[in-house]
N, CA, C and O atoms as a MOPAC input file, in Angstrom:
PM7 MOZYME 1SCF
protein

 N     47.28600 1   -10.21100 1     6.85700 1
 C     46.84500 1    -9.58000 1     8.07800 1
 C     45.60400 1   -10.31100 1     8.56600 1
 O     44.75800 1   -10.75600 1     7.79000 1
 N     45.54100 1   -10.40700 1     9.79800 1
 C     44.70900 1   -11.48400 1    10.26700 1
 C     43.16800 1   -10.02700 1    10.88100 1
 O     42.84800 1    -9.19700 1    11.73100 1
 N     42.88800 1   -10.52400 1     9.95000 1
 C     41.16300 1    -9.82500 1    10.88600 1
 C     40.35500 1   -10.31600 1    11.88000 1
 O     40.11600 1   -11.51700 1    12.00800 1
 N     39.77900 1    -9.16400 1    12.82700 1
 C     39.04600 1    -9.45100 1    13.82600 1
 C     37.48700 1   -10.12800 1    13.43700 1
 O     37.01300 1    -9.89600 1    12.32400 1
 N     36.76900 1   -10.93900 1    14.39000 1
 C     35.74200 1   -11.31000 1    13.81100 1
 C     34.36600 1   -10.10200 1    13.37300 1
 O     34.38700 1    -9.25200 1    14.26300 1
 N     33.62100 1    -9.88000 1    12.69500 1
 C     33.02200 1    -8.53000 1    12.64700 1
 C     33.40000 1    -7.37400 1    11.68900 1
 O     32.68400 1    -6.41600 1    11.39700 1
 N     34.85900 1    -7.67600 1    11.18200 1
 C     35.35300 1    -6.45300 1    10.71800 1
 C     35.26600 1    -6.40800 1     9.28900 1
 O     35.61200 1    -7.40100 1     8.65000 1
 N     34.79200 1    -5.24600 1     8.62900 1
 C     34.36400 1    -5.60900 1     7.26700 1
 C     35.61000 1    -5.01300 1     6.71100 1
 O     36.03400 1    -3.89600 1     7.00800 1
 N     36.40200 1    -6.21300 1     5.52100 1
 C     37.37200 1    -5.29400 1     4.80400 1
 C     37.41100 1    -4.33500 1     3.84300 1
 O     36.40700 1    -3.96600 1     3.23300 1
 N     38.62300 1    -3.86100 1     3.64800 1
 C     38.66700 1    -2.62500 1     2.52400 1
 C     39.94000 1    -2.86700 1     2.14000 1
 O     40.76700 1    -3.33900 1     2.92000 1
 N     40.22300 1    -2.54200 1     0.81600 1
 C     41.57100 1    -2.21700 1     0.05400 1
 C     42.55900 1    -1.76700 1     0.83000 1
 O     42.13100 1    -0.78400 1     1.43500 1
 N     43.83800 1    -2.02800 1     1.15900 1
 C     44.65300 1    -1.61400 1     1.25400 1
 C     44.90100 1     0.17500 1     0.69900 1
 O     44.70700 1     0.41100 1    -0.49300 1
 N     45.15500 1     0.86500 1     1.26100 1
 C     45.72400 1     2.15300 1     1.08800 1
 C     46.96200 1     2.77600 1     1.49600 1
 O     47.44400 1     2.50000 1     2.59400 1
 N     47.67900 1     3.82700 1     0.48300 1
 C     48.78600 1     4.56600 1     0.54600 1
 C     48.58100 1     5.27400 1     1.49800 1
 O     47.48500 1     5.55900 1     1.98100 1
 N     49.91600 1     5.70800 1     1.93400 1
 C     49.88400 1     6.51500 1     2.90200 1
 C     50.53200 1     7.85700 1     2.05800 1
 O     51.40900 1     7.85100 1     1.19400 1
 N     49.62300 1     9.23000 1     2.74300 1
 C     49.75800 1    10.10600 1     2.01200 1
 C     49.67200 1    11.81300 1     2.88600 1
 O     49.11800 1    11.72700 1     3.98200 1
 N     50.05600 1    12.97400 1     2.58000 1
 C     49.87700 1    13.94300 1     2.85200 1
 C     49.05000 1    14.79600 1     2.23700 1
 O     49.69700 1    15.77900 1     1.87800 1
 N     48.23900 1    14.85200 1     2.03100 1
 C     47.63800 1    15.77300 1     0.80700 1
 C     46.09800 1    16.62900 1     1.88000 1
 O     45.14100 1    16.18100 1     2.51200 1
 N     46.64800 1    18.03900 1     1.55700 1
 C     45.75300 1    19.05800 1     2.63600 1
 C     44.54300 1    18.98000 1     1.17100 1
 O     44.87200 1    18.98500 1    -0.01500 1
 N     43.31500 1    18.92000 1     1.65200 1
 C     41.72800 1    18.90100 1     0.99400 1
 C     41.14000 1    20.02700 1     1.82700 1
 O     41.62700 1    20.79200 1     2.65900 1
 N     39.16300 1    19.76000 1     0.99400 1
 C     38.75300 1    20.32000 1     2.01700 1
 C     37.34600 1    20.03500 1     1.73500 1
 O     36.89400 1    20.24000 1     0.60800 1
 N     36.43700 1    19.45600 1     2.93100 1
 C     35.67700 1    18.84500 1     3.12300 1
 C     34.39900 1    19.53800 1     2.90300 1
 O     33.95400 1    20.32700 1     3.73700 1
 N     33.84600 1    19.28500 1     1.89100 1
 C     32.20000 1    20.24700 1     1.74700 1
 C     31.14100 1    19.40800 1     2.39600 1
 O     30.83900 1    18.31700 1     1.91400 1
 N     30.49200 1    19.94600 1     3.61600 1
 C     29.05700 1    19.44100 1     4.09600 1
 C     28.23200 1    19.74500 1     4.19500 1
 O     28.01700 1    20.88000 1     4.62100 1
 N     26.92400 1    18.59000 1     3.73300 1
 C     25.57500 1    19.29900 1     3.63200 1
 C     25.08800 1    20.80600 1     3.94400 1
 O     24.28000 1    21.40800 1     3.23700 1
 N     25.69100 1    21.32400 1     5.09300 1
 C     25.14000 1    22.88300 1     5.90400 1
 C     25.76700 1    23.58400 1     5.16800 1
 O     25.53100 1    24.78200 1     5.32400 1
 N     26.76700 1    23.23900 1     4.11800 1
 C     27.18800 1    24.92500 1     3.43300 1
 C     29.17300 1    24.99900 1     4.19000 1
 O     30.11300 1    25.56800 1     3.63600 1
 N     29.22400 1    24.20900 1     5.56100 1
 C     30.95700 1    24.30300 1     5.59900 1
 C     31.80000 1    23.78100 1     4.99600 1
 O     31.73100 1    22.63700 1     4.54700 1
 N     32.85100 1    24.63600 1     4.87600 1
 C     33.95500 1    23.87100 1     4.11100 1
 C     35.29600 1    23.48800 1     5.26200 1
 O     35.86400 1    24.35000 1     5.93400 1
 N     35.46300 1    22.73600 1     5.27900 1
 C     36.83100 1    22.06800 1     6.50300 1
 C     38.07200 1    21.90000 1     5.64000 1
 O     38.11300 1    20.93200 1     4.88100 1
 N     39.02600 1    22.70300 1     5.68600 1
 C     40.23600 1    22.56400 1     5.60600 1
 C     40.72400 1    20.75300 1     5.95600 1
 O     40.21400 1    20.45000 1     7.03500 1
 N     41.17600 1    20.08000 1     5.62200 1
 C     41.59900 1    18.41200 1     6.33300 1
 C     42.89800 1    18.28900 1     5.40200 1
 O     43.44900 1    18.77400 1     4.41400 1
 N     43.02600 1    17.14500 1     6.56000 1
 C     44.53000 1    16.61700 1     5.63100 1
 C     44.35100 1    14.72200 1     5.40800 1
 O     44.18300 1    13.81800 1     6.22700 1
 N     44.43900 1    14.73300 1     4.43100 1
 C     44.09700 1    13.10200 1     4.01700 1
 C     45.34700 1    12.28900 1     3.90900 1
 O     46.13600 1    12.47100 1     2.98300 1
 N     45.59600 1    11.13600 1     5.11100 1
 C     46.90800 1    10.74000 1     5.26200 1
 C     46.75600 1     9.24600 1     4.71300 1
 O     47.76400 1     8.54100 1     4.74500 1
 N     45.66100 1     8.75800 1     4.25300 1
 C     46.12100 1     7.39700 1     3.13000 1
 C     44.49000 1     7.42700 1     1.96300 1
 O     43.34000 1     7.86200 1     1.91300 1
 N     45.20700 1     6.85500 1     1.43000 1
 C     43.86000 1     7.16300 1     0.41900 1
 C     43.63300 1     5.80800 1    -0.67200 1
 O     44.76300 1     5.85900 1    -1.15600 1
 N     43.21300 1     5.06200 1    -1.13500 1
 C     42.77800 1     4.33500 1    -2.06200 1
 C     42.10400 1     4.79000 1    -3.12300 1
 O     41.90400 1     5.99500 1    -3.27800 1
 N     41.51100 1     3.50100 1    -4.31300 1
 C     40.26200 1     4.05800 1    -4.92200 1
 C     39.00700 1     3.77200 1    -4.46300 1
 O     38.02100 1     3.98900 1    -5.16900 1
 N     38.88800 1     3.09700 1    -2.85800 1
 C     37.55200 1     3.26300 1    -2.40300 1
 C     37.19500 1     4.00100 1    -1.25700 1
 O     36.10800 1     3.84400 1    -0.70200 1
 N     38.29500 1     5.02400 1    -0.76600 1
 C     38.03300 1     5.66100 1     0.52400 1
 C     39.46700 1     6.38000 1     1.17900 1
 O     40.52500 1     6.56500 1     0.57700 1
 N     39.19200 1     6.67100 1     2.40000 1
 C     40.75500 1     7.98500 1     2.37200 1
 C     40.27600 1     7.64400 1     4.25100 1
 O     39.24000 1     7.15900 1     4.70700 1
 N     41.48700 1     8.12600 1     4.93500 1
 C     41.18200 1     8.59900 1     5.93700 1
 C     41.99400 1    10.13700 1     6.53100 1
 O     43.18000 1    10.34700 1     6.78500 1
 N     40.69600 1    11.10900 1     6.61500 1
 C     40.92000 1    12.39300 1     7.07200 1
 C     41.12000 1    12.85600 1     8.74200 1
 O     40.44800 1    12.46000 1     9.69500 1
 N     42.24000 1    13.79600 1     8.75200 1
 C     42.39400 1    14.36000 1    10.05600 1
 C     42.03800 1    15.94100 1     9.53100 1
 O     42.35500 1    16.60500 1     8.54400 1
 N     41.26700 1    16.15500 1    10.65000 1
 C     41.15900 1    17.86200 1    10.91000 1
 C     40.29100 1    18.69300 1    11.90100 1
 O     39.12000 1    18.42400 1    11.63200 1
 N     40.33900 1    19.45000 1    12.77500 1
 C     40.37900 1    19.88200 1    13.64500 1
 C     38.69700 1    19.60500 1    14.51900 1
 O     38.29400 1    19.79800 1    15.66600 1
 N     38.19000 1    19.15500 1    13.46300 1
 C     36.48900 1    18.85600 1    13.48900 1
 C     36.05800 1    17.55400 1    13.85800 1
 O     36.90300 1    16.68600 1    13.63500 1
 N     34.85200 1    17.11300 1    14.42300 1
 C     34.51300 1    16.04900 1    13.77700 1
 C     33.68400 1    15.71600 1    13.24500 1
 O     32.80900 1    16.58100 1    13.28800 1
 N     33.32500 1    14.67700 1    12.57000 1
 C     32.49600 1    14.00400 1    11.63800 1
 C     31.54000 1    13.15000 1    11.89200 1
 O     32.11600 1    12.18800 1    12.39900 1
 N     30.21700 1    12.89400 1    11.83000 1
 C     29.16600 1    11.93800 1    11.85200 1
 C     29.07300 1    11.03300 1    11.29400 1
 O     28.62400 1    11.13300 1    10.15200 1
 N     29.56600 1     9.28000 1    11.97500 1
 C     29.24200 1     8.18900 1    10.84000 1
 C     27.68700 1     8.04500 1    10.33700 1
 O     26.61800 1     8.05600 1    10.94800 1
 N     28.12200 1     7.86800 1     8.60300 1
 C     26.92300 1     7.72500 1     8.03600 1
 C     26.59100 1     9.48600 1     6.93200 1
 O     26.06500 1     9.75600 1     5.85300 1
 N     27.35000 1    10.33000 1     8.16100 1
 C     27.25400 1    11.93300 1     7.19500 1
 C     27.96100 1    11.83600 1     5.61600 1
 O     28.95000 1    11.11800 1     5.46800 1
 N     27.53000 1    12.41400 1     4.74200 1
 C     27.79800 1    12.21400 1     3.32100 1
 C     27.99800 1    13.66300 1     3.17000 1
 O     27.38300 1    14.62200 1     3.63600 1
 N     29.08800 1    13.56300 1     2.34400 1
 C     30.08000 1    15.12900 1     2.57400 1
 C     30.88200 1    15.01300 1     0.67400 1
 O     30.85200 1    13.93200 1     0.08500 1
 N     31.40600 1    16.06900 1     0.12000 1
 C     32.31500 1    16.26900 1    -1.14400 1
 C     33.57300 1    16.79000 1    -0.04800 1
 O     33.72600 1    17.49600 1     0.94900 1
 N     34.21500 1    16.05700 1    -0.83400 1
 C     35.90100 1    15.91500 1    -0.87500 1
 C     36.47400 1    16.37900 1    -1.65000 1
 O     36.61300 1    15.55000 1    -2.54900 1
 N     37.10800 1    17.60100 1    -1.97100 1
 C     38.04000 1    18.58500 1    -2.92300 1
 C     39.03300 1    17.72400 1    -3.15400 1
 O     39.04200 1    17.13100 1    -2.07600 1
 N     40.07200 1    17.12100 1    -3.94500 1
 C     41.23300 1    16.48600 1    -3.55900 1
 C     41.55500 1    17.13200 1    -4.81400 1
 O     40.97400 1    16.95900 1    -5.88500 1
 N     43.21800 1    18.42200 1    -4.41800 1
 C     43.72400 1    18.44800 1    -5.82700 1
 C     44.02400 1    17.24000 1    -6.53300 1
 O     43.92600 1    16.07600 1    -6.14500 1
 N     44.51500 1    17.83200 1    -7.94500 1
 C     44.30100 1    17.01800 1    -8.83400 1
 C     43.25100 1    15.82100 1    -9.48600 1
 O     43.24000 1    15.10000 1   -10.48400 1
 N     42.50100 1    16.03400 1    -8.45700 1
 C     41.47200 1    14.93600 1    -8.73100 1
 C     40.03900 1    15.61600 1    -9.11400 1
 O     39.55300 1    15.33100 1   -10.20900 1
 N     39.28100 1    16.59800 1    -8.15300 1
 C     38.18900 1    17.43700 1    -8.17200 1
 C     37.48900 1    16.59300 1    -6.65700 1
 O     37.89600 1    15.98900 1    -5.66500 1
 N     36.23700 1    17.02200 1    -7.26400 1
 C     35.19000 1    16.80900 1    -5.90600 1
 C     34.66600 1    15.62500 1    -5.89000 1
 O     33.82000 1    15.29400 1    -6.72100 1
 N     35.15500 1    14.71800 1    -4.81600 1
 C     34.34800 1    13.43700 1    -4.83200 1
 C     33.40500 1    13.13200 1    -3.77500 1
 O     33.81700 1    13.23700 1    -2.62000 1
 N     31.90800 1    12.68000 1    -4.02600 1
 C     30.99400 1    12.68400 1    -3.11600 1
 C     31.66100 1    11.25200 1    -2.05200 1
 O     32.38000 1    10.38000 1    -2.53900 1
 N     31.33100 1    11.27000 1    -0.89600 1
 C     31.95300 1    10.08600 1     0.25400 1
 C     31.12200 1     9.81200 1     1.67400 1
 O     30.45200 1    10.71600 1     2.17300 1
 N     31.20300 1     8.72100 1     2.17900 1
 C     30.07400 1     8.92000 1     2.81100 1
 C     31.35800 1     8.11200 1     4.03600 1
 O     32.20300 1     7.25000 1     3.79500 1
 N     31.01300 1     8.86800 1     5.41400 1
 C     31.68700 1     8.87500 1     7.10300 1
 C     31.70700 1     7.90500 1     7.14100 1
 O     30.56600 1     7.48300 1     6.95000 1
 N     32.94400 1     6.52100 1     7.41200 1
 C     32.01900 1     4.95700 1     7.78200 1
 C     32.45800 1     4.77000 1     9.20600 1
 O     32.05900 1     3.82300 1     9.88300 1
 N     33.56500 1     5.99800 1     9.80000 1
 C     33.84100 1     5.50300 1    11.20000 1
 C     34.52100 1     6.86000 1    11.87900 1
 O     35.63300 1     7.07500 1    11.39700 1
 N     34.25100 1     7.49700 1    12.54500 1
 C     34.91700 1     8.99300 1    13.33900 1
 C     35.03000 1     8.79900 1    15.02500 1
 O     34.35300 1     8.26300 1    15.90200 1
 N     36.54500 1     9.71000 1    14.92100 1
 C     36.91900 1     9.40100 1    16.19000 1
 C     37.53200 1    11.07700 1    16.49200 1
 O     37.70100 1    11.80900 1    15.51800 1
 N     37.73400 1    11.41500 1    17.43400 1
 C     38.03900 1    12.83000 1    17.67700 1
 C     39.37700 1    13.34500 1    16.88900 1
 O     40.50000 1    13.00000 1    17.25500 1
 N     39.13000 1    14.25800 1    15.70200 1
 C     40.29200 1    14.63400 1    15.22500 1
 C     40.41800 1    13.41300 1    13.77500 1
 O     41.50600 1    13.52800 1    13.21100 1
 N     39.55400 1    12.39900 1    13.18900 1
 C     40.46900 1    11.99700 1    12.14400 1
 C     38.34100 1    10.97400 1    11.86600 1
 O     37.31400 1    11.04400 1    12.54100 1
 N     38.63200 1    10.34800 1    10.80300 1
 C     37.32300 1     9.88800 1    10.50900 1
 C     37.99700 1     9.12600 1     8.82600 1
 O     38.98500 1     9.49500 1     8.19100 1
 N     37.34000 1     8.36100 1     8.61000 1
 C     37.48500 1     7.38100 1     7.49200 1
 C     36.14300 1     7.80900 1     6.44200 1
 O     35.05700 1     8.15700 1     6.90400 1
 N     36.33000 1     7.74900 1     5.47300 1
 C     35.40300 1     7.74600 1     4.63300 1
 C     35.40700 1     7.31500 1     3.29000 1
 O     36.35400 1     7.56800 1     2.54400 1
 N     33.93400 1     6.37600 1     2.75900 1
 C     34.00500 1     5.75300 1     1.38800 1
 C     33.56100 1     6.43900 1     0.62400 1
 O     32.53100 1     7.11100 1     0.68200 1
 N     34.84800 1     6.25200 1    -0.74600 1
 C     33.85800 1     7.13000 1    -1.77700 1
 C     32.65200 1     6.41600 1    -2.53600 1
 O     32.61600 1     5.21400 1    -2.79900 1
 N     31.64700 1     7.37500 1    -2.85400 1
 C     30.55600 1     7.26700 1    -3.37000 1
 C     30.28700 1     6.68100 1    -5.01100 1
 O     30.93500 1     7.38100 1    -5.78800 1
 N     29.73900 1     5.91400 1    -5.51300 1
 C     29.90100 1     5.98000 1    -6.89400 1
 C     29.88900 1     7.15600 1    -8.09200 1
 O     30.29800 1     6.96900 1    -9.23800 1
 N     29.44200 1     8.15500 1    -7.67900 1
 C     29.25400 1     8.87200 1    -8.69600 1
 C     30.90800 1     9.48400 1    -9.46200 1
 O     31.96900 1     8.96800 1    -9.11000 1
 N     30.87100 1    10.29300 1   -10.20800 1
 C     32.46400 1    10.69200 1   -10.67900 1
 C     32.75300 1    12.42500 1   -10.19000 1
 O     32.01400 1    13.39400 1   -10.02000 1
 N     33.85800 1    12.24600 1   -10.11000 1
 C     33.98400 1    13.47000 1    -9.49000 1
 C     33.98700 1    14.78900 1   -10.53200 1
 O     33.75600 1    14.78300 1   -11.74100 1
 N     34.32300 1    15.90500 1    -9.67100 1
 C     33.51900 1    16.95400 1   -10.51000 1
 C     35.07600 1    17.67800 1   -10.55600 1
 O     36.02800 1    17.68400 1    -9.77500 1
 N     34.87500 1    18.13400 1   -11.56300 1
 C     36.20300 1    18.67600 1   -12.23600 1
 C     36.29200 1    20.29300 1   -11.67100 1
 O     37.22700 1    21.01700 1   -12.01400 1

């Protein structure tokens, strides 16, 4: 795949269905649905939007809570990298 000049890459990701739910700093929790996901980042749709740069926990069954930080939001869907730390069971 040929990249634009400027564009920083990322891993390839699955494409996926899996309903989460987004914990942010203020105490809300957002229902979302995460339609591809890697091991360095996911991109979420849900009825909200998101602040690039906002750092939020990510519920993902089977997995637990992973800290992730906004790297790009657009009305209705937003990308985000996960954080180093490990997630919480």
């Amino acid at each position: 795949m040929h990249r634009m000049q400027g564009w920083v890459g990322r891993k390839d990701r699955q494409a996926v269905a899996v309903d989460a739910v987004v914990h942010s700093d203020d105490g809300a929790a957002t229902p979302v649905r995460l339609t591809d996901i890697s091991d360095e980042g996911c991109r979420i749709e849900a009825d909200r939007d998101f602040r690039i740069g906002q750092q939020v926990q990510i519920a993902i069954p089977d997995i637990g809570r992973v800290s992730a930080q906004i790297r790009w939001a657009l009305m209705g869907s937003a990308g985000a990298k996960f954080l180093d730390d490990q997630p919480e069971a």
